[in-house]
Backbone bond lengths (Angstrom), bond angles and torsions (degrees), N, CA, C in turn:
res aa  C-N    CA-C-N  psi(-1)  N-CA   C-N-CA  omega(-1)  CA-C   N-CA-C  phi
1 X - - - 1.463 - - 1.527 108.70 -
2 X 1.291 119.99 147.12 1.029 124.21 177.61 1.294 125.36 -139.91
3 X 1.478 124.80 132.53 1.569 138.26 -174.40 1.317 119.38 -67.15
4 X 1.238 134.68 113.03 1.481 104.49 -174.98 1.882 86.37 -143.07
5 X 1.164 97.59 106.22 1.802 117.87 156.95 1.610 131.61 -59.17
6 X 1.140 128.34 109.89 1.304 121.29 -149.49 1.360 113.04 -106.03
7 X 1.582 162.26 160.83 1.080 147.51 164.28 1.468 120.04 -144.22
8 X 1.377 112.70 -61.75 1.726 137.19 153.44 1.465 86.90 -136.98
9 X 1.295 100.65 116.42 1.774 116.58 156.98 1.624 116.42 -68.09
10 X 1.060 109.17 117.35 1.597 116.28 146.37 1.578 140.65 -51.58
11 X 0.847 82.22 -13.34 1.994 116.65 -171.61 1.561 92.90 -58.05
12 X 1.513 132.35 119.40 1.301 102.09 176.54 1.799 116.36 -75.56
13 X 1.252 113.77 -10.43 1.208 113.84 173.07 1.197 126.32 -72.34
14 X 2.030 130.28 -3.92 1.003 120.20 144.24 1.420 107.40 -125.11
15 X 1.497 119.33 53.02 1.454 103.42 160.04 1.201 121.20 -72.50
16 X 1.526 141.97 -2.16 1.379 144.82 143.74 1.314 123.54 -41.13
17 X 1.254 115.00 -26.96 1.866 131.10 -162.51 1.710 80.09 -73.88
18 X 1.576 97.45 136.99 1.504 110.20 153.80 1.320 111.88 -83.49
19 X 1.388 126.05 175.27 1.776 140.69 -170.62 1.625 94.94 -49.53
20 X 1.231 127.30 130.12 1.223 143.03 150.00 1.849 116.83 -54.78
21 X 1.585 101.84 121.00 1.230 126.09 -153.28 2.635 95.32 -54.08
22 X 0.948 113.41 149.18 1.012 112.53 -154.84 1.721 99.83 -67.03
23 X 1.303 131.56 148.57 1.588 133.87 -153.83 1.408 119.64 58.01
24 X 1.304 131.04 -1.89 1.246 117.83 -162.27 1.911 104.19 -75.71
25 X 1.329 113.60 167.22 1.654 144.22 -143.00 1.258 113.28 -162.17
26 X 1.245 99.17 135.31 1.688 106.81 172.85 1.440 93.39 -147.26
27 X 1.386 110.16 129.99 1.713 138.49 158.70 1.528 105.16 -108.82
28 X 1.544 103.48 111.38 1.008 106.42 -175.24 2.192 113.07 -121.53
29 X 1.636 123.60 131.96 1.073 105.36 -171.69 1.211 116.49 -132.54
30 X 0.798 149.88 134.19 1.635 134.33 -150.04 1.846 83.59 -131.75
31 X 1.473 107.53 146.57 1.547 111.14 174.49 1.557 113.45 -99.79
32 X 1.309 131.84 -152.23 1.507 144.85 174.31 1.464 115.63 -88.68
33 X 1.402 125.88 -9.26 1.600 133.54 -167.73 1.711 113.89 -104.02
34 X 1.059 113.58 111.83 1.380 113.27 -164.45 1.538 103.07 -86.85
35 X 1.518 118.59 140.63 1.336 123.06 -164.22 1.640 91.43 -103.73
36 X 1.547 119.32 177.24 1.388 134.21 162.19 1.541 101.55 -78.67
37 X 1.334 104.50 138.93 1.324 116.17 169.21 1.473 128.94 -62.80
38 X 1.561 95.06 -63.22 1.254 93.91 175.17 1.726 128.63 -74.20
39 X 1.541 111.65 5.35 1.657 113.76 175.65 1.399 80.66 -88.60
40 X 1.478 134.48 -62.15 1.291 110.84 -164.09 1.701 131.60 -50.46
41 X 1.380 98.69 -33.32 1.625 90.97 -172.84 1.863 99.83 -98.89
42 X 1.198 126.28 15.13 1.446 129.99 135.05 1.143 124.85 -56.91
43 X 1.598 121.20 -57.07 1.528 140.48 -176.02 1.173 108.80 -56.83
44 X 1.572 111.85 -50.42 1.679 112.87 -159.37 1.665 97.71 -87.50
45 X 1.375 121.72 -32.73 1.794 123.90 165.87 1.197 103.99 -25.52
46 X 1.871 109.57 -80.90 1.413 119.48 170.72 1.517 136.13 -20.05
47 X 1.319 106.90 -69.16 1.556 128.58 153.26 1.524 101.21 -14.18
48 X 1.301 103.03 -77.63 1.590 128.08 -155.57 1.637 109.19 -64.44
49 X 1.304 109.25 -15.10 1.207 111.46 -154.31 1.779 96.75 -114.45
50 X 1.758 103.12 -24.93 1.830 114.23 173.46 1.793 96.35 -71.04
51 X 1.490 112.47 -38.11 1.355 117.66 -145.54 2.292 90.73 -83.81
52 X 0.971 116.53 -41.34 1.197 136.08 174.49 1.514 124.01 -47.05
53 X 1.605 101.34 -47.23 2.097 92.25 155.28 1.207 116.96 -73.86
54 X 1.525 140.52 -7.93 0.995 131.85 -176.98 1.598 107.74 -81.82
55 X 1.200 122.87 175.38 1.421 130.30 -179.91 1.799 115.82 -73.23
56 X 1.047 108.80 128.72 1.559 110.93 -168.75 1.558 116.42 -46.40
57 X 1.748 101.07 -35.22 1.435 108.14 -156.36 1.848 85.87 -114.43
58 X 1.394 127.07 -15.79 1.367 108.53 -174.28 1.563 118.63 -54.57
59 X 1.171 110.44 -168.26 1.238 122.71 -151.37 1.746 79.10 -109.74
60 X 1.841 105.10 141.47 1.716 116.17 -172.96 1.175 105.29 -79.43
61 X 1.136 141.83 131.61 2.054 128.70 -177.51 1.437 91.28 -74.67
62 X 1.267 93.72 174.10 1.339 114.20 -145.73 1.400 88.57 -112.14
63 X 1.236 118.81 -35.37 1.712 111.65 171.16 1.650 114.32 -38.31
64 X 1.586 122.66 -39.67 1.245 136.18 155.04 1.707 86.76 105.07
65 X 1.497 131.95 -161.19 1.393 133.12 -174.99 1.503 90.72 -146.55
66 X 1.344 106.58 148.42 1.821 124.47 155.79 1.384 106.31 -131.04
67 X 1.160 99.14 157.05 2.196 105.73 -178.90 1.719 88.26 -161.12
68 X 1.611 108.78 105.11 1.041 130.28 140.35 1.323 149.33 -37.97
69 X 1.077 151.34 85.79 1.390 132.27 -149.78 1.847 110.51 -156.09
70 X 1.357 129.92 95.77 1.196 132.13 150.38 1.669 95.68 73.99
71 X 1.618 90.31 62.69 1.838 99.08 -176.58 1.373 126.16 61.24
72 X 1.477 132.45 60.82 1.389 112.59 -147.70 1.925 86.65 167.97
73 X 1.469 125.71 133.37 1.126 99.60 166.69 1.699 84.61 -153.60
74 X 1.551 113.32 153.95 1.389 135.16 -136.93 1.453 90.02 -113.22
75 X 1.233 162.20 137.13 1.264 165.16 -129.94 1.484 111.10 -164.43
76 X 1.268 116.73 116.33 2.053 105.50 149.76 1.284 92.35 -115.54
77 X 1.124 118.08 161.95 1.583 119.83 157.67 1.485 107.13 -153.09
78 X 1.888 107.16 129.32 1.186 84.94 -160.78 1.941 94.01 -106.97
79 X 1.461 102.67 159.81 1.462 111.58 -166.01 1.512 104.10 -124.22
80 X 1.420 138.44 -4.42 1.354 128.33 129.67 1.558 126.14 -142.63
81 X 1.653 98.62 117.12 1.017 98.00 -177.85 1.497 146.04 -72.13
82 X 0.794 106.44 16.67 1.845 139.82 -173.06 1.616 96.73 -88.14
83 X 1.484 109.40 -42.58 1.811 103.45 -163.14 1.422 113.62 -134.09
84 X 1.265 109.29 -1.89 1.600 130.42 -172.39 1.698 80.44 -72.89
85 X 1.232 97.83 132.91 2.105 108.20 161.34 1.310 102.43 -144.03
86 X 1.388 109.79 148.73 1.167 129.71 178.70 1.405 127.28 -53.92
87 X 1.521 113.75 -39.58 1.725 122.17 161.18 1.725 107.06 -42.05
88 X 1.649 109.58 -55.53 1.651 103.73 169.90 1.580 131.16 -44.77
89 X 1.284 106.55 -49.76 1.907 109.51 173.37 1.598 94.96 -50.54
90 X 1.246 121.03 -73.19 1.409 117.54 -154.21 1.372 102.81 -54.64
91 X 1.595 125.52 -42.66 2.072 119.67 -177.87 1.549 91.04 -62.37
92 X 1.211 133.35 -41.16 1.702 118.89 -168.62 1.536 114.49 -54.34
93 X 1.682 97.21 -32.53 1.523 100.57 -169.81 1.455 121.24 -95.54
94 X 1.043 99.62 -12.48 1.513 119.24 -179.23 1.932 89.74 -85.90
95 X 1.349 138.19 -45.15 1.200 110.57 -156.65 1.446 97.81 -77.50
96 X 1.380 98.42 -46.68 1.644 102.90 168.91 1.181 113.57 -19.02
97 X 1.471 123.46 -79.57 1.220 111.10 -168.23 1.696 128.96 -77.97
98 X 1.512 112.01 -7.72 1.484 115.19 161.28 1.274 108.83 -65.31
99 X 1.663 137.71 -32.38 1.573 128.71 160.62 1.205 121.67 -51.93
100 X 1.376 121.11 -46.17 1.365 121.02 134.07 1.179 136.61 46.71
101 X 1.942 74.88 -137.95 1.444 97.56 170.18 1.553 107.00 -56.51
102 X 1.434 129.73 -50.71 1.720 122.83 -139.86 1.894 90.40 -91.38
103 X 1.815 119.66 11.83 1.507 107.10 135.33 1.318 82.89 98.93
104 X 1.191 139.45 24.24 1.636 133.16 167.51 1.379 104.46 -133.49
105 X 1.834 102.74 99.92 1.129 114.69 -28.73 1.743 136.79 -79.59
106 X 1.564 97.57 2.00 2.068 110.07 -175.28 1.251 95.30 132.76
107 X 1.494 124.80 -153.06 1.087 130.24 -165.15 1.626 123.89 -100.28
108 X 1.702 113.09 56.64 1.353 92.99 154.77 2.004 134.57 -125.02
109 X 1.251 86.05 -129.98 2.047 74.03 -178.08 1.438 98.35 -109.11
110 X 1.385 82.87 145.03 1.440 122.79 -171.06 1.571 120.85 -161.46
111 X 1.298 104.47 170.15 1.534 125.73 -165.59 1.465 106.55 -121.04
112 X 1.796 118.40 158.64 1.407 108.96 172.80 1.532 89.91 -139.22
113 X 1.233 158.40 164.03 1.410 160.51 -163.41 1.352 98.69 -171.92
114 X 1.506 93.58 108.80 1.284 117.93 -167.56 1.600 117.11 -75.90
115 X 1.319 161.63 126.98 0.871 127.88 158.10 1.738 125.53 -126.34
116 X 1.232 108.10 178.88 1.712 92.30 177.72 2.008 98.08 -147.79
117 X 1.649 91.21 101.55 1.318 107.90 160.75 1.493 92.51 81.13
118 X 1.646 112.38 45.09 0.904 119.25 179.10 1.247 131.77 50.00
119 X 1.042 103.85 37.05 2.134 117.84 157.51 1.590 117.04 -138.09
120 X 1.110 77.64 121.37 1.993 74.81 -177.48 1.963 124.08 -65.97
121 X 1.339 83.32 131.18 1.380 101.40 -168.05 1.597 112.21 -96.82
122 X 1.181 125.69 -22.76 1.084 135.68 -175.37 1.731 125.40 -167.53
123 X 0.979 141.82 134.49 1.774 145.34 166.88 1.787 111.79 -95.71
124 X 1.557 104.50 118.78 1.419 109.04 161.64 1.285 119.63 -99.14
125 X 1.261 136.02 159.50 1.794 115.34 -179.92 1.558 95.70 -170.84
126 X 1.879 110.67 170.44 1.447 105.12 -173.11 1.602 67.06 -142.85
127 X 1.727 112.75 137.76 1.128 133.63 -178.67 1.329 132.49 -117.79
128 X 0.996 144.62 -143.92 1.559 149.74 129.47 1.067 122.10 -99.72
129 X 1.126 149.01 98.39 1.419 157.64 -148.76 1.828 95.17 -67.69
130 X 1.479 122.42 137.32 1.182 118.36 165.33 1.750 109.16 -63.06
131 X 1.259 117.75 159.54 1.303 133.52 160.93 1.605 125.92 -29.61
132 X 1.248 102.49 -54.11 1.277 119.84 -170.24 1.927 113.11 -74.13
133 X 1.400 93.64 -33.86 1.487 101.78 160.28 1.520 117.37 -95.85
134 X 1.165 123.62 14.83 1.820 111.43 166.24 1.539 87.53 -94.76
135 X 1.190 122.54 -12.21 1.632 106.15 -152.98 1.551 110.36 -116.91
136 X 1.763 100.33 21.01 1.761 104.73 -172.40 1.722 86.32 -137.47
137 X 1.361 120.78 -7.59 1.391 113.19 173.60 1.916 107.65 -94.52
138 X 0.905 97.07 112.70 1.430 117.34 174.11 1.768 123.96 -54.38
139 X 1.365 92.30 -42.43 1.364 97.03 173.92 1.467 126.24 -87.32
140 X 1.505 111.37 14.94 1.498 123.63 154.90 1.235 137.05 -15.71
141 X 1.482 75.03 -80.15 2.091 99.68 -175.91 2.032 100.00 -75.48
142 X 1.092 133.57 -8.42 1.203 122.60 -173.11 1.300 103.60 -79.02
143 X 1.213 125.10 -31.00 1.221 135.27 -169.95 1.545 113.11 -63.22
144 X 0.902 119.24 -24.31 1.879 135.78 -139.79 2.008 99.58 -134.50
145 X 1.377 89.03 1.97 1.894 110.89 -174.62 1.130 106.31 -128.92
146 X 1.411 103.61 87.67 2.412 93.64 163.02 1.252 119.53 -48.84
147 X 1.296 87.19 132.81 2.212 110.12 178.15 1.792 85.33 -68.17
148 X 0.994 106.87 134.06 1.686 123.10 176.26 1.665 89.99 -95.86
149 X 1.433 128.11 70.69 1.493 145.84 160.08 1.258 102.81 -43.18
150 X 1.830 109.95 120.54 1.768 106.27 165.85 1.639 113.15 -60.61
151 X 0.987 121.98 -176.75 0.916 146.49 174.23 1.938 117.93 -75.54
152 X 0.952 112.40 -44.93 1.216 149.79 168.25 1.490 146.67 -93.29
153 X 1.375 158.38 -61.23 1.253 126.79 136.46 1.628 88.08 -127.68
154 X 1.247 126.95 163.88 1.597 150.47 156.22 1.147 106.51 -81.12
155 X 1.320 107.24 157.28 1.503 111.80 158.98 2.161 103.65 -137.63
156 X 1.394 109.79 160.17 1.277 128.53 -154.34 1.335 94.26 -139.40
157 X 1.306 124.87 80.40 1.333 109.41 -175.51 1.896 125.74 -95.71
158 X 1.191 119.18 -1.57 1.211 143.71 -174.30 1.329 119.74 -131.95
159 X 1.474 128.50 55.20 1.025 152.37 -169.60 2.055 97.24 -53.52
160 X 1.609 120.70 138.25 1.271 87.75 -174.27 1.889 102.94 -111.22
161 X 1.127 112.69 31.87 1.363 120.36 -146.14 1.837 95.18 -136.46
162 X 1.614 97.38 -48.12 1.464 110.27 -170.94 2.013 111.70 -69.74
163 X 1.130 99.40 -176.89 1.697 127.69 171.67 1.128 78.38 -41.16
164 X 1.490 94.40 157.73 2.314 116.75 142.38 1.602 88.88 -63.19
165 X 1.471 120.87 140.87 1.569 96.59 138.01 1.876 97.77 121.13
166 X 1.636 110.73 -19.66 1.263 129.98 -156.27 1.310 102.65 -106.94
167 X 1.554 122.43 120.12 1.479 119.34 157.17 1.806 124.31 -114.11
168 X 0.958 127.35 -161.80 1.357 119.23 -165.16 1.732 94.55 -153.44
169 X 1.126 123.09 116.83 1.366 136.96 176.57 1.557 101.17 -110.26
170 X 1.317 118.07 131.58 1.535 135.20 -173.15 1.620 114.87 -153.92
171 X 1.426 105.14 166.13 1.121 114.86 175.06 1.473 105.74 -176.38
172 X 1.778 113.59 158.57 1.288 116.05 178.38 1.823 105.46 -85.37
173 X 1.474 111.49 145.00 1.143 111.95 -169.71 1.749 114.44 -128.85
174 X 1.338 108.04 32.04 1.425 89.97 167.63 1.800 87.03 144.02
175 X 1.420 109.94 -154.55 1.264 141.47 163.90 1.846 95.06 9.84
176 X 1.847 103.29 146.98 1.721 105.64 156.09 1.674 101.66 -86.61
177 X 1.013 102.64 159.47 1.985 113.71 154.94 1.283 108.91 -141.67
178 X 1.501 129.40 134.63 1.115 148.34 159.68 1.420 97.09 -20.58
179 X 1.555 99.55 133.79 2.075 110.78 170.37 1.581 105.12 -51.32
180 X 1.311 102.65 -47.74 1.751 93.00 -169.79 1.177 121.38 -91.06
181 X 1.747 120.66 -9.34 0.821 109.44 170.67 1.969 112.47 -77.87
182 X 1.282 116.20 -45.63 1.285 105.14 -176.29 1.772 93.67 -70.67
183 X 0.960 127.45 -50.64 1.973 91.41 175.53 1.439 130.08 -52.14
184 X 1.323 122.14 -41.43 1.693 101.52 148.65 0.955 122.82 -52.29
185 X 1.143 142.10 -52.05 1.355 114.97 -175.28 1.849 127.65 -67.40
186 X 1.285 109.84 -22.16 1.059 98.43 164.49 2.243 118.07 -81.69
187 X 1.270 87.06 3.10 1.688 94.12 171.64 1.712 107.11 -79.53
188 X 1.336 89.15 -44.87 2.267 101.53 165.42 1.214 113.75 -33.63
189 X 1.458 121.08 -49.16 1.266 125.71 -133.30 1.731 87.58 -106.57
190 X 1.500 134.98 -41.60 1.296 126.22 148.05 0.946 135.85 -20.98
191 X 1.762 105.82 -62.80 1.098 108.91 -177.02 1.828 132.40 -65.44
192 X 1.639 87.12 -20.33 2.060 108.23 171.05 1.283 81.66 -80.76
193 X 0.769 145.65 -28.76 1.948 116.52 -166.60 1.600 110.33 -92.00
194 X 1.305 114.34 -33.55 1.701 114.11 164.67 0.930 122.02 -55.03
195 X 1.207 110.13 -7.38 1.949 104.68 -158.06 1.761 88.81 -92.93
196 X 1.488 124.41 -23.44 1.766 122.95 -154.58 1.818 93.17 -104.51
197 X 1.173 122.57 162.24 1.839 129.43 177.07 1.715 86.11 -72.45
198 X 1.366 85.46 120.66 1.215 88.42 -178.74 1.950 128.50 -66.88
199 X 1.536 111.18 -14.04 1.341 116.77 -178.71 1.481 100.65 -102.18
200 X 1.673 122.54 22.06 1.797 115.50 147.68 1.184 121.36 -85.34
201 X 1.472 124.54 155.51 1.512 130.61 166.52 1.285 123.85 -39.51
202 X 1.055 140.35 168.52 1.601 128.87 -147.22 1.822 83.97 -172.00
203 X 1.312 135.31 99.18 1.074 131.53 -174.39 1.685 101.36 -82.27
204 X 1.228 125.79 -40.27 1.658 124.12 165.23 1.736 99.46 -154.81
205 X 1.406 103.95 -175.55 1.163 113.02 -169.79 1.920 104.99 -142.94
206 X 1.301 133.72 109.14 1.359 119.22 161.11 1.501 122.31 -132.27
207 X 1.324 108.24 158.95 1.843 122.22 -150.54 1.515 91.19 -157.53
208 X 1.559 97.81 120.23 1.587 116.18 150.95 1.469 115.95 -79.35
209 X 1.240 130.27 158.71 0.990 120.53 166.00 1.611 119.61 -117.69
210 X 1.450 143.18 158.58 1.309 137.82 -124.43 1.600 113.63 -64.39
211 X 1.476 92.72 -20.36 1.679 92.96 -152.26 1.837 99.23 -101.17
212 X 1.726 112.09 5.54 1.273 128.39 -166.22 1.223 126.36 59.05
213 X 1.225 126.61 -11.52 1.347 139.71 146.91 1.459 132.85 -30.36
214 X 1.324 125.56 -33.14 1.478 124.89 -174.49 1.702 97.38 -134.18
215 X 1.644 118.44 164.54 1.179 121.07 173.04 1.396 118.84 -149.46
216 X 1.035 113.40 146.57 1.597 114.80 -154.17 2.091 93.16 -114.32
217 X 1.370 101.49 122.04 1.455 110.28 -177.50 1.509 106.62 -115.22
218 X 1.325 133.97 125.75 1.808 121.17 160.06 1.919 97.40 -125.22
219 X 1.232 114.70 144.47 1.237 122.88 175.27 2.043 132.61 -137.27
220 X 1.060 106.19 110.72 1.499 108.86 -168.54 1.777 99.92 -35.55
221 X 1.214 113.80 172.62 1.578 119.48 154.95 1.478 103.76 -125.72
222 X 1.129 115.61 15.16 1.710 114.43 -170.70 1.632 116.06 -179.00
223 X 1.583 112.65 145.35 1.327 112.55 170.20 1.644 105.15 -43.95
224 X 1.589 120.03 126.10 1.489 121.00 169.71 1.341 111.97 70.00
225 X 1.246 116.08 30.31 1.540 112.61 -161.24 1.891 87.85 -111.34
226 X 1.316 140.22 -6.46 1.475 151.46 -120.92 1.533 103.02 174.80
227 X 1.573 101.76 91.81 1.836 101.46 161.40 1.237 103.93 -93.81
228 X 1.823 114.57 179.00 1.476 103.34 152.84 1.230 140.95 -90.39
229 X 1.937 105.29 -0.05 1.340 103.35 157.24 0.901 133.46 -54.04
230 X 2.019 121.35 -38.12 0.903 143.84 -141.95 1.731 84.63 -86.94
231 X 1.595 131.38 -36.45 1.310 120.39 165.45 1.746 126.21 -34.87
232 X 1.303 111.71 -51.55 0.926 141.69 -132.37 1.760 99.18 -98.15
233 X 1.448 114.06 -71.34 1.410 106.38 145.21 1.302 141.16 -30.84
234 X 1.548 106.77 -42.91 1.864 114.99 -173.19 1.798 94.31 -70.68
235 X 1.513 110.03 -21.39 1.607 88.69 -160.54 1.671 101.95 -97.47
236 X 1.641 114.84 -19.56 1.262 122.45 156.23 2.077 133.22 -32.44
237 X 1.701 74.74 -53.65 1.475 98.99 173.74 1.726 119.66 -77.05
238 X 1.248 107.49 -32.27 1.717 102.01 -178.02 1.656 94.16 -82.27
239 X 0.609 96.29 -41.42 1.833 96.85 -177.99 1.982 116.16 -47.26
240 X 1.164 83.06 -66.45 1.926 93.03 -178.98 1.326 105.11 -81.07
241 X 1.129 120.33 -37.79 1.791 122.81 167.09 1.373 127.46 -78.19
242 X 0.999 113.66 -19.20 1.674 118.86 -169.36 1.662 98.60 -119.66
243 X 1.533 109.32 -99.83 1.167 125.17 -176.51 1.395 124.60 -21.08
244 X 1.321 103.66 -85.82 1.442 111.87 -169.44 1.805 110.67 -60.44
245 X 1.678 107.58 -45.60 1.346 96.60 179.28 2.182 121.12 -72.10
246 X 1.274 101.31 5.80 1.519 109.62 165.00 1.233 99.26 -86.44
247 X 1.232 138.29 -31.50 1.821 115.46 -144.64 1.316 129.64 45.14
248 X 1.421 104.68 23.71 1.517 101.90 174.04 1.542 100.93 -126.06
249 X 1.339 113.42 133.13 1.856 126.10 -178.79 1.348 104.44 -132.84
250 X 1.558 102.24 99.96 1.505 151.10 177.39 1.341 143.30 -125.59
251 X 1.138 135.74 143.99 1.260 118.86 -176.73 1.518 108.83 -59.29
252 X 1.621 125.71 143.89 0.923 129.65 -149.80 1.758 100.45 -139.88
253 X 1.624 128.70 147.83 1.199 121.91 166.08 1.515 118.15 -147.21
254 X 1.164 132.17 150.33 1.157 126.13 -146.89 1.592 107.83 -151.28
255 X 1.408 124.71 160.63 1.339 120.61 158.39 1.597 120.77 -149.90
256 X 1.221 122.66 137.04 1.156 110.86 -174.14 1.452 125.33 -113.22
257 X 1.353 114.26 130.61 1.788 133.81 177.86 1.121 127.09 -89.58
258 X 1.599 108.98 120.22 1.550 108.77 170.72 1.219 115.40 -126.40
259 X 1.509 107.18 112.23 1.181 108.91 167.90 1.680 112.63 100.20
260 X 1.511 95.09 6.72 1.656 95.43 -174.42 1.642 115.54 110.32
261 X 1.494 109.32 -24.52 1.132 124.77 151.24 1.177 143.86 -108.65
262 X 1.628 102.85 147.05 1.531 104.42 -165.42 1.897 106.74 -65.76
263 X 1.307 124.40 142.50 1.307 112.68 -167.47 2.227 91.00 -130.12
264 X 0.860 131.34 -12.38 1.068 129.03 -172.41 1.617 109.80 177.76
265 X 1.767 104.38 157.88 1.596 116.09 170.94 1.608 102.43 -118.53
266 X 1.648 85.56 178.09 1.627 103.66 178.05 1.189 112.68 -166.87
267 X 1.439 116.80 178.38 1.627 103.42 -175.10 1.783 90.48 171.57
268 X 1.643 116.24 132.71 1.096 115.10 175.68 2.137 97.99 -116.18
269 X 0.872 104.99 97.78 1.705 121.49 173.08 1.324 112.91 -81.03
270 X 1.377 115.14 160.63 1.599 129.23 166.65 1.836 91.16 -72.73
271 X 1.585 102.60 144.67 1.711 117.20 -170.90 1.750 92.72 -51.70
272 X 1.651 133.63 -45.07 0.995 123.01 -122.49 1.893 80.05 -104.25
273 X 1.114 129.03 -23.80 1.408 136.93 133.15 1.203 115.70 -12.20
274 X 1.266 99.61 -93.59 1.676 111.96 -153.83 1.767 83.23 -55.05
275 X 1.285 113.37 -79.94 1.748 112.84 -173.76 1.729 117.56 5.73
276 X 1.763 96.64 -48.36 1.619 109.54 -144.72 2.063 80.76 -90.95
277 X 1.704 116.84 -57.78 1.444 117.41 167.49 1.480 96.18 -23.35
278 X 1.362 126.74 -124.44 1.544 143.21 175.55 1.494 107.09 14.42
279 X 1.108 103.55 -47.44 2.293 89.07 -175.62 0.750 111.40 -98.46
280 X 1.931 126.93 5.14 1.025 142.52 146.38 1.711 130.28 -48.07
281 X 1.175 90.40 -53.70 1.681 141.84 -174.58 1.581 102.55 69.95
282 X 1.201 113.56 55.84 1.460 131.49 178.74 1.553 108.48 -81.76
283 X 1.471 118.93 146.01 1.199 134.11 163.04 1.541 132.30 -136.60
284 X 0.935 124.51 175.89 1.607 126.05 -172.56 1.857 94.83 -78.13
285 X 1.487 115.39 139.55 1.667 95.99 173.34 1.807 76.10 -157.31
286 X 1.320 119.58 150.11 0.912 158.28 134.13 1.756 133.57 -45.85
287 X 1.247 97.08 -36.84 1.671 127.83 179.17 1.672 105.35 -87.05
């Protein structure tokens, strides 16, 4: 087991994290059973992305969250509800998975036990899903099945995160990127969007991802046209809908519709990409 005291992380995977709330703690334990990679950083997306409309600083419900995914199920549980906040689940899961990726020890199950001023406030963990829940989650077998991706744009029509009314049009656009690196970075780009109320305007959104290599762009087309839920969902949805069930990790671009209208773009590029896009003042368009 190991102690790990938090304040401003160095970690590049949460150099986004603002100052860690004053006493805060992480016990973190990883066991001998190696998990799938890519269910885990699906699961904890999800997580991140349920935990992310909620209020940064509110109080964690006490019901706690699970997210199932391709044998494997993603855990908060909160253990006092008086001091447990929601900013904490998401740093538990985020360090979690920077141990992770950077291989101390890699990808298996484990726990994080949160505490503040030395009392635990909350438990994050990546498990083995009982039986009975691999076999009532539907989106199982998709995982373990390549999305046969056109060539040309996707469509996302049942966003499960987004508006009634909201679809998600995508496509791969160029360049490979490392699986984990473009899934951290779209974990970056969560984690900037949790931090704002999630039902305010969101004029754009950008996220490096750890290794500085890839960059995560979303952009309004209009006053109110761009919440930050609407971040937060769109990246939920390309992920479990797009990404992972293609098996292909690429630069990626996207736009999202409400209501029949286009309401915003996005696009996760190689850094040296996006750089050259931007002084361009290029965007994803359909038109």
């Amino acid at each position: 087991m190991r102690l790990q005291s938090s304040s401003i992380s160095t970690t590049p995977e949460l150099s986004w994290l603002p100052p860690a709330p004053p006493g805060y703690e992480t016990y973190i334990k990883f066991d001998t059973t190696r998990s799938n990679p890519l269910h885990a950083y699906q699961a904890i997306i999800q997580a991140l992305c349920m935990l992310a409309i909620q209020p940064w600083d509110g109080h964690l419900s006490s019901a706690g969250l699970d997210v199932t995914i391709g044998g494997l199920v993603v855990v908060v549980d909160t253990q006092d509800t008086a001091r447990a906040r929601v900013n904490h689940a998401i740093r538990g899961l985020v360090e979690m998975l920077a141990d992770m990726r950077a291989g101390k020890p890699g990808f298996f199950y484990g726990g994080c036990r949160i505490l503040i001023r030395g009392k635990a406030v909350a438990l994050v963990g990546i498990a083995p899903a009982p039986d009975a829940q691999i076999s009532a989650m539907s989106n199982n077998a998709s995982i373990d099945r390549p999305l046969n991706a056109a060539a040309g744009w996707n469509t996302i029509t049942k966003p499960q995160l987004l508006r009634p009314g909201s679809k998600i049009i995508w496509r791969y656009a160029g360049s490979s990127i490392p699986a984990q690196e473009l899934l951290s970075t779209f974990v970056d780009a969560v984690g900037t969007a949790a931090q704002h109320d999630s039902w305010t305007n969101c004029d754009y959104v950008d996220a490096v991802g750890p290794s500085q290599s890839a960059a995560f762009h979303m952009n309004t087309l209009g006053p109110g046209g761009l919440r930050w839920t609407d971040v937060s969902g769109t990246i939920q949805a390309l992920v479990a809908q797009a990404i992972i069930p293609s098996k292909q990790f690429a630069e990626v671009e996207w736009e999202l519709w409400l209501n029949g209208k286009k309401r915003a773009f996005g696009d996760v590029l190689k850094l040296n990409n996006a750089v050259a896009q931007s002084a361009m003042g290029g965007g994803t368009s359909t038109s």
